[in-house]
Every structure is written in C-alpha cells, then in structure tokens.
Legacy VTK file of the C-alpha trace (Angstrom):
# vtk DataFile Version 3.0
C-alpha trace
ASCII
DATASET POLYDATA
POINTS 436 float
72.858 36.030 134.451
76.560 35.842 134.045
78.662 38.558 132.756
79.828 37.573 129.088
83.328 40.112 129.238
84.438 38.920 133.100
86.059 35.586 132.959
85.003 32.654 135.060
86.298 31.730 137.917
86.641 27.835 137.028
89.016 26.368 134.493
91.142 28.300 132.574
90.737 27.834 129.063
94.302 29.539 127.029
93.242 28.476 123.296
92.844 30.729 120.660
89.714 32.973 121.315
89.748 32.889 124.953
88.576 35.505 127.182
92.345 35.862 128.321
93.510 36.505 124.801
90.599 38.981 123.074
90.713 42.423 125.248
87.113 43.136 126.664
85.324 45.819 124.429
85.632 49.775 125.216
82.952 50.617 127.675
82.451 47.475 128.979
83.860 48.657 132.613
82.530 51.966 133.431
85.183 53.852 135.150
83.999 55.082 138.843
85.392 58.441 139.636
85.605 58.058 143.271
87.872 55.222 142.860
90.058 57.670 140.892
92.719 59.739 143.200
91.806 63.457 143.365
93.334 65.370 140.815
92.679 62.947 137.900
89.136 62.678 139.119
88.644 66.480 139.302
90.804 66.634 135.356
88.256 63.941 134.455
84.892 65.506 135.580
85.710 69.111 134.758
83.871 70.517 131.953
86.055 71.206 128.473
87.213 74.665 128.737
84.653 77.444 127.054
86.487 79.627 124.371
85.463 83.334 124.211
86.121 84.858 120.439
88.664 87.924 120.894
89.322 88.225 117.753
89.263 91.133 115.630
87.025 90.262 112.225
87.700 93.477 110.490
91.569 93.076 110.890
92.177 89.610 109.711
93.450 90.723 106.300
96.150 92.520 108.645
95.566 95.776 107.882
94.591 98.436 110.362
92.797 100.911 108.317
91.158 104.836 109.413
87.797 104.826 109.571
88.103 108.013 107.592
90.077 107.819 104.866
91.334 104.288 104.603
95.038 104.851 104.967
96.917 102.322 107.115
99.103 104.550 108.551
97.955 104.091 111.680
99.798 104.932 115.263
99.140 105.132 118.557
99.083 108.696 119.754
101.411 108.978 122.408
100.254 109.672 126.009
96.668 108.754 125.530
94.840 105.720 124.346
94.268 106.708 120.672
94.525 105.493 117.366
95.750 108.282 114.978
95.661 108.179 111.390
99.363 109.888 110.369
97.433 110.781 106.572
94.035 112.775 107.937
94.892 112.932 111.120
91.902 111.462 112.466
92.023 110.173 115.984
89.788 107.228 117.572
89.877 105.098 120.463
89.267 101.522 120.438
86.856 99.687 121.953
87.371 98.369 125.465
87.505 94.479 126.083
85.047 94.794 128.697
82.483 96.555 127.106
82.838 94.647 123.384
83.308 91.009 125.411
81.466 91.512 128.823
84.541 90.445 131.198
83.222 92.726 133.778
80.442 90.724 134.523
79.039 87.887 135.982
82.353 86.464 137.553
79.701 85.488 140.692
78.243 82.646 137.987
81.483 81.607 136.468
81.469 77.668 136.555
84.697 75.311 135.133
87.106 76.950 132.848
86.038 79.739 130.174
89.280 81.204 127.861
88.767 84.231 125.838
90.553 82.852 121.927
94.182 84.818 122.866
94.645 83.212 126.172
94.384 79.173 124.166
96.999 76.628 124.466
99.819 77.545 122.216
100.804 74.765 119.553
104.020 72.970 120.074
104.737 73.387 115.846
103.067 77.182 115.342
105.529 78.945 113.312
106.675 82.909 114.126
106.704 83.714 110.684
103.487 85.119 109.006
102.846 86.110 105.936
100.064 88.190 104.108
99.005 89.299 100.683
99.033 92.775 100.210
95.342 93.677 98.875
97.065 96.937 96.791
99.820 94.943 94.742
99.508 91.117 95.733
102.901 91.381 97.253
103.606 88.953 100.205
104.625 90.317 103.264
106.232 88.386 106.007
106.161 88.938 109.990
108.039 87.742 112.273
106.376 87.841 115.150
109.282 86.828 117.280
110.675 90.108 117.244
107.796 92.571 115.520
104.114 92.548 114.921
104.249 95.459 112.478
105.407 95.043 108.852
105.402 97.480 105.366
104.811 96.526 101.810
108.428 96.939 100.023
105.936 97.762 96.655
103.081 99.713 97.677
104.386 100.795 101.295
100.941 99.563 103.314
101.055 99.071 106.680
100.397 95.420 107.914
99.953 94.319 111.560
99.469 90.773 112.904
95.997 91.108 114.121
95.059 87.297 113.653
95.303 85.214 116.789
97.778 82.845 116.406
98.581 79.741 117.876
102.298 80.641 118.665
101.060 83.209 121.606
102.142 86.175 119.662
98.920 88.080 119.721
96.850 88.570 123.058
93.169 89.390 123.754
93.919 92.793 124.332
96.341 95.757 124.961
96.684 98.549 127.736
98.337 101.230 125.767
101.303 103.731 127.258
100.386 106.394 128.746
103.892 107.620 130.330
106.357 109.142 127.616
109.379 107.922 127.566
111.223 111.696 129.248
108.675 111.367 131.911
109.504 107.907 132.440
113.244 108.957 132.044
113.091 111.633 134.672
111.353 109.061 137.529
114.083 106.591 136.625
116.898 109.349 136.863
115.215 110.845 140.095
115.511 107.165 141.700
118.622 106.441 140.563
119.876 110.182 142.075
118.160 109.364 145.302
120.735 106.332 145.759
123.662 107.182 144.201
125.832 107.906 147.004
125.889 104.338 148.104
125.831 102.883 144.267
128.252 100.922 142.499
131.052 102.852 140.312
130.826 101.286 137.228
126.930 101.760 137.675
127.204 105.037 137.900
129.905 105.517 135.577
127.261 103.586 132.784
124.372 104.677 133.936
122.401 106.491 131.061
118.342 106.585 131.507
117.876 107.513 127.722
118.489 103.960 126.821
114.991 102.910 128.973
113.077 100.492 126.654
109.268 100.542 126.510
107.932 96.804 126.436
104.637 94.776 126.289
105.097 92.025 128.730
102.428 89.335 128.536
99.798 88.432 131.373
97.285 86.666 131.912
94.569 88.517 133.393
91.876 86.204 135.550
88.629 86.189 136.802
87.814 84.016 139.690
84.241 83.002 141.521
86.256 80.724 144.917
85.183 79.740 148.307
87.242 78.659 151.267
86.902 77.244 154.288
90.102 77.564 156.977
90.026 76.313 160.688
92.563 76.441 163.567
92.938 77.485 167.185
93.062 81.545 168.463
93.873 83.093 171.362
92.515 85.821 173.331
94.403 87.155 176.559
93.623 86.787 179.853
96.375 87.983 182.010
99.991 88.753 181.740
102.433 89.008 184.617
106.470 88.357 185.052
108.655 85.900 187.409
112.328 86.395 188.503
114.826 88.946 188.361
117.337 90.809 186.847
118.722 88.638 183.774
115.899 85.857 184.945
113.145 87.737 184.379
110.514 86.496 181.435
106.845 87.510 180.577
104.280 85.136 180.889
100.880 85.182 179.957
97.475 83.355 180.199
94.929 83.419 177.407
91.608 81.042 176.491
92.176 78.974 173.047
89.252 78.761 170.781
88.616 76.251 167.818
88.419 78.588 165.021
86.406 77.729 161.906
85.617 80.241 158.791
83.819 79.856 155.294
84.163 82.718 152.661
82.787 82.681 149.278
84.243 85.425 147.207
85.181 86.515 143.569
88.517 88.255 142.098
88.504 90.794 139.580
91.243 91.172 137.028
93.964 88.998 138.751
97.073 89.427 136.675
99.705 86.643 136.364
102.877 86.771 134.350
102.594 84.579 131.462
106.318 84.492 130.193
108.509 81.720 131.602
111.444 84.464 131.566
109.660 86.668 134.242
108.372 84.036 136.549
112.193 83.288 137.065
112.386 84.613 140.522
115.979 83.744 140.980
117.805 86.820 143.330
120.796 85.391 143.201
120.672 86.449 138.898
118.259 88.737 138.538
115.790 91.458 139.955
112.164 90.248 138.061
110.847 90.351 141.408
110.938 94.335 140.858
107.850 94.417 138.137
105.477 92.865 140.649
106.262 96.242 142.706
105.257 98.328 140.140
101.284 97.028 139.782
98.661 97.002 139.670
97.497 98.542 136.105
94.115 99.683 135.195
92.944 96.489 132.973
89.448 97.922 133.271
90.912 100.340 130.514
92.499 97.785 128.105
91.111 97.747 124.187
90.707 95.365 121.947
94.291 94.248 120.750
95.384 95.948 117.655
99.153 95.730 116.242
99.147 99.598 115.692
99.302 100.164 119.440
103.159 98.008 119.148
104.321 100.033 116.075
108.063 100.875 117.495
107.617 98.853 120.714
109.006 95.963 121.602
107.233 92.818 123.410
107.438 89.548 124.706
105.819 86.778 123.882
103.453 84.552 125.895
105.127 81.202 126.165
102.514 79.627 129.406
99.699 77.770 129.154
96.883 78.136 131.582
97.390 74.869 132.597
101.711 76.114 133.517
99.599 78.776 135.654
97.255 77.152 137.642
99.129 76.263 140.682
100.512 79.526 141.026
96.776 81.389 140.768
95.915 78.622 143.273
98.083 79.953 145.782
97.313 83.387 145.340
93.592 82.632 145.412
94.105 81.197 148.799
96.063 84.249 149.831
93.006 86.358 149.129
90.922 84.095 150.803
92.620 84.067 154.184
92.775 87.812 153.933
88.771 88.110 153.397
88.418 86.428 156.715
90.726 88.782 158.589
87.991 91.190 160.065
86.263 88.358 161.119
89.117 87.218 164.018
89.872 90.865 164.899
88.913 90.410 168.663
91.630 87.557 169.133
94.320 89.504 170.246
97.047 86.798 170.704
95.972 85.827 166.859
95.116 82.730 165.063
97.038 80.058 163.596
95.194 78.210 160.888
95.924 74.615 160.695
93.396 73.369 158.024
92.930 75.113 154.636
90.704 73.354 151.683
90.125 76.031 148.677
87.198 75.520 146.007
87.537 77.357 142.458
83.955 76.598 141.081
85.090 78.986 138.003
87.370 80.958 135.969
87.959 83.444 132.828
91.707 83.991 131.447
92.170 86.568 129.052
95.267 87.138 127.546
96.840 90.788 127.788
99.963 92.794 127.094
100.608 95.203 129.723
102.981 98.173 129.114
106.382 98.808 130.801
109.179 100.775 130.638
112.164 99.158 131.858
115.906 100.658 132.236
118.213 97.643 132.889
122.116 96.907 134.272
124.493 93.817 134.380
126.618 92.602 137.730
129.444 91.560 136.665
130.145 88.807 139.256
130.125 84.479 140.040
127.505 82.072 138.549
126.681 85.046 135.611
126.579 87.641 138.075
122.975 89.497 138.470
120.956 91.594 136.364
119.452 94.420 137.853
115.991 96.179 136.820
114.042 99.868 137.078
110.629 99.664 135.839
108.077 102.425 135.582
104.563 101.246 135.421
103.384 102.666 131.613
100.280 103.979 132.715
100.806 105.356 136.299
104.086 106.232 136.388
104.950 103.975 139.618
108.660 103.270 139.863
110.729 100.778 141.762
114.262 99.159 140.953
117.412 98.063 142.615
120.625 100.055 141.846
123.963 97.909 142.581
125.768 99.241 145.953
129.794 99.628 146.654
129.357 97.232 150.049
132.326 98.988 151.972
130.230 101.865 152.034
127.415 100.170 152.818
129.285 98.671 155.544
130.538 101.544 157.002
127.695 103.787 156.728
125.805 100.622 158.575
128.543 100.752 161.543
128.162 104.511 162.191
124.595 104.895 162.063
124.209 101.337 163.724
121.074 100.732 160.925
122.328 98.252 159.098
118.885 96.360 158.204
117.309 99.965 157.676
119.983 100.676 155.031
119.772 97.429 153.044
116.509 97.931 153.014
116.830 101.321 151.336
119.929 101.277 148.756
119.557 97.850 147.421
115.670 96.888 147.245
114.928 100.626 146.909
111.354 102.203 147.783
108.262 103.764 145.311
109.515 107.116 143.985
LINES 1 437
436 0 1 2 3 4 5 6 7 8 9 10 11 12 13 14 15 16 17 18 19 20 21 22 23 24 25 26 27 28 29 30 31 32 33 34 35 36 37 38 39 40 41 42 43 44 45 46 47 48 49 50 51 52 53 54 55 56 57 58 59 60 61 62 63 64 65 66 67 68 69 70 71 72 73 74 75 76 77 78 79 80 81 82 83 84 85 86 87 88 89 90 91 92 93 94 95 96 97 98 99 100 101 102 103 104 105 106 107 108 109 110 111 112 113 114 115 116 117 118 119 120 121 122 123 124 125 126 127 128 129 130 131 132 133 134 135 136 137 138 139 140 141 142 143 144 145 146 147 148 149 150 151 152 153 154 155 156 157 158 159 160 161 162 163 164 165 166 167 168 169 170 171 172 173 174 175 176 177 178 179 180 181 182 183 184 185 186 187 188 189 190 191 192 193 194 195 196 197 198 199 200 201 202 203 204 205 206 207 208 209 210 211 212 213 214 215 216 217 218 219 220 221 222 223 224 225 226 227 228 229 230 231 232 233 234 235 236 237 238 239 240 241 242 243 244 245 246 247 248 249 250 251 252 253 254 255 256 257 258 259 260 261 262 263 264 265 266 267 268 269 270 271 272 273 274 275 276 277 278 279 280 281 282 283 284 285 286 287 288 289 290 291 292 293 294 295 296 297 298 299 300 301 302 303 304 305 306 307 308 309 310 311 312 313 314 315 316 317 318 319 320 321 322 323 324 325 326 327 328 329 330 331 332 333 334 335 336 337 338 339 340 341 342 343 344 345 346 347 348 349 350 351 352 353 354 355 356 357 358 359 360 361 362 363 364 365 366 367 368 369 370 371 372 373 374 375 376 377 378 379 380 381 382 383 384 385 386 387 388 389 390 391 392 393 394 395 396 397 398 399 400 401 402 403 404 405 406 407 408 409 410 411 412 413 414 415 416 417 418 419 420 421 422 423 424 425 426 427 428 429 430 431 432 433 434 435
C-alpha cells in the first residue's frame, strides 16, 4: 500500500489541494537520530534536566528569624560558621547542603543532567529589584539585588533578606561562610606585599593600603561528575643510549621499543568548582590578573550551608550571570584533564613517555549546584596602553591561602636579572608571586 503523505512519482498535479501545496502532517516522518550530526543528536536524546529544590521554605517571606526569640536581627558571627541573633544572643549553625540535599552521594549513579533550583537558567527579563511586605507594619520593602541582598523596614526596622530563588541568579544554592577576619586577611596580604616590595612599582607602593581589602561572594558553580574515558597512543620504553662525533658534533642518540598504548578509566569528580561570572572567566593578562583566584583554591564545599542572606549582611557579591549550558565546554575540558591524569600510574614503566593521539570522553551524568564562595580581595590599577592592567591579591576566606601579583619597576628587574644572571627565576618570583 502506497504512502498517502509522500507524493507520487508520476505526473505532477499543481492545483489547489495538491500534495505539493498542503504541508504533510506533524509526525508523519519520524526523525532518525543517527541521521542527525552528533551534537544535535546527543541535545535531542538527552533526558530534560532534573531540578533539585534548594530552596529555603521557612524564609520565603524574607525574613531570617532566631529560633529563640523571633528577632530578625540576625548576623553571621565572624570567624566561624554561625548564625547569631544580635537581640538574645543565641547562636546556631545552619544546616549543611550535603546533609539537608544529599549531594555527597551517589555521584557513581548520576545519569543526564540533574540542577539543584539555584543553579537554573536565569531569565533573560528577571528584574533585580524585589520587593516584600513587611509582616509587622505592611510596609513594602524593596531589594536590589544588584548590589545587596539585605534590606530594613524604614517603619518597623525588621530585617529582610532575599532568601527566594530568583530567576535573575541573585541567590545561590548555598553559601561557604568567612572564616578569615578581615586583620588576619590584612596581615597575609601586607606580609606578601612586604616580601616583594623591593622590586615593586612606586606608585604601588606609594598607594598601597591593605585596610581597603574587600570581602566578596563570588559565584560558582560547584559539579558533580560520574565520566569515563578512553585515550590511546604510542609509548616508549628505552633500550639503549649512546653518542656519535666530537667536540661541537657530538649528539645523544637513543634506541627504545614503541608500544600501541590503549587505556579506559571510569571515574567520578567530587565538588568541581567552576566560575560562574562572565567577569572572572575573562582570562585576559594583558588587562587583568583573574587568573590569580584559581591559585587560591580549593575551598572546603563539603562545609557549605544552606544559603541564607544573613551570612551577606555587610558583604558584597557578585552575581551569577552563566548558564550551565555557557559552562559546559569548559567542565568538558577539565573533565578530560582529570581523566588523563587517572591513567598516569598506569604508564609509569614507559620511561621515554607516552603521547596520546586519540581521546573520546563520556559524561553519563552530572549535578550543578549553585554556590557563593568567600574571598577577600585587595586590588590595584596599571596605569598603561589598551586600559592598562588590573592587578589582584586574594586570600582564600576560609584557609587563609594567599597569592597576587604586585606591579614591578622593570629597570630593576632588569638589572637585578643581569647580575644574578636569573632572569626567568626572578619573573617568576616578583610578578606572578608564590603562596605566602
């Protein structure tokens, strides 16, 4: 029996009605995937993403109140990872994303694409300003959350925080509080700064004043991956090595038995943070040192709460402006970083090494949760061509790790070099700096 929707092959018939004019109904030619090319056949067989709910029930109203008493003024108690009511005094810790949401677990069964409710696509038209009802007076209190998450009643002076999740990437799945006060954090960046001074810039110097260190919540995404890998390519092991010629002829030779290589490694990633701000993926050294916060990981995210705007009362933060989707071929990368280091041991006894010619990586699964991870950050403007370059000293908010680049006086870089004849050793030192 014919097919009614494909058009004969015999005369042509053009009138009004024809199978040329009246478009064939939905459906009626099934799409094969394999005739698809690869990544809109994998977009097109992947499951819809699975949405975890983050958020926080009890603060929707947007007020963070002690368990105690009730009051909302609530802090977080600096140096630890406490809530403290500033009325009673009465100090609590909240409850860790892991244990309340089960991230910990079963990354070895993740399959497709699971996102905890922070970590969503933003909306294109999600507005930054947000406004509650106060439940005391029936005031309405605005936030803007492009610049605060924290707000208090004009009437009744209660404390509101934006503790909804909303769609403008304001508010993350959870928060790793400070632990490093801002004089400790001071005194590492004025220690690293001391260490280099000799060599630094004048006007650096001359400016330089560590009180001014901000403390900021920059936004990650922190992933969960269940992978496997398989690389292949040709190693070497050494047989013999012997010389030829004389004097300014002479060369090294060698003799060594090539084997094809092949390896297959399934493997999971715990916690993998990825910036998720636009601004600090800009990697740009000729304008700026961003490069310098990657030094400073990696945080404990096994210890980050459920997020709460009391932790950001007099902090500032960044918001998320990247989509998973942004991230994806960066975490791809970086998954198949990991994976050729898990198969490292495994080639030990080549001695001349291996190259690998053929890579193919397979994510069967992954979790994003969205998190604001706490830095304090001490920066200084270059003046110089194309917007000169914007240098950074971060201390890692919860283990004190420091790293920055101070600007350098070249002449005396340049003579110091010639003398010592360690040029490379002091670039290396003065202007990318090391841990303090």
């Amino acid at each position: 029996m014919s097919n009614p929707h494909v058009p004969s092959q015999g005369p042509q018939v053009n009138g009004p009605g024809s199978p040329q004019q009246v478009p064939p109904p939905p459906g009626s030619f099934p799409i094969d995937p394999a005739t698809l090319p690869a990544a809109i056949r994998d977009e097109l067989l992947a499951p819809d993403p699975v949405a975890i709910n983050t958020s926080a029930e009890e603060l929707k109203d947007g007020l963070n109140r002690c368990p105690k008493c009730g009051a909302t003024e609530v802090r977080h108690k600096p140096g630890t990872d406490l809530l403290v009511c500033l009325y009673c005094r009465n100090e609590w810790h909240g409850e860790r994303v892991e244990e309340a949401f089960g991230f910990g677990e079963g990354i070895d069964q993740l399959k497709g694409t699971v996102i905890a409710s922070g970590a969503q696509n933003i909306a294109a038209d999600a507005a930054s300003l947000m406004s509650f009802k106060c439940a005391g007076c029936g005031a309405e209190v605005t936030v803007n959350t492009e610049s605060a998450m924290t707000a208090r009643c004009h009437w009744c002076r209660h404390v509101f925080g934006v503790n909804e999740q909303v769609a403008n990437g304001a508010v993350p799945d959870a928060i790793l509080p400070f632990r490093i006060k801002k004089d400790d954090a001071v005194a590492r960046i004025r220690q690293f700064v001391d260490k280099r001074r000799l060599f630094a810039l004048k006007a650096f110097k001359d400016q330089f004043t560590p009180d001014n260190v901000t403390c900021v919540y920059l936004p990650y995404m922190i992933v969960d991956i269940n992978a496997s890998a398989d690389v292949a390519g040709k190693a070497e092991i050494e047989t013999r090595r012997y010389t030829r010629g004389n004097g300014k002829d002479k060369k090294t030779y060698y003799d060594a038995d090539v084997y094809q290589v092949q390896r297959h490694v399934d493997f999971t990633v715990d916690d993998l943070p990825m910036e998720s701000a636009s601004s600090r993926r800009n990697l740009d050294t000729r304008t700026n040192t961003n490069n310098i916060i990657n030094t400073i990981l990696p945080f404990d995210t096994k210890n980050a709460v459920k997020w709460n705007a009391s932790y950001l009362v007099g902090v500032t933060s960044e918001k998320r402006n990247l989509d998973v989707a942004h991230l994806l071929p960066h975490l791809e990368d970086q998954v198949l970083s990991i994976a050729r280091a898990q198969v490292v041991a495994s080639v030990n006894r080549y001695d001349r090494g291996v190259r690998w010619e053929q890579e193919q990586l397979s994510v069967h699964g992954t979790r994003w949760v969205s998190m604001y991870l706490p830095v304090w950050l001490y920066s200084y403007h270059q003046p110089g061509k194309n917007g000169g370059l914007l240098h950074y000293i971060a201390v890692n908010g919860r283990t004190g790790e420091t790293m920055g680049s101070v600007p350098v006086q070249q002449w005396k870089l340049l003579t110091a070099a010639l003398a010592t004849g360690t040029f490379l050793e002091a670039i290396a030192l003065w202007v990318i700096g090391s841990s303090s």
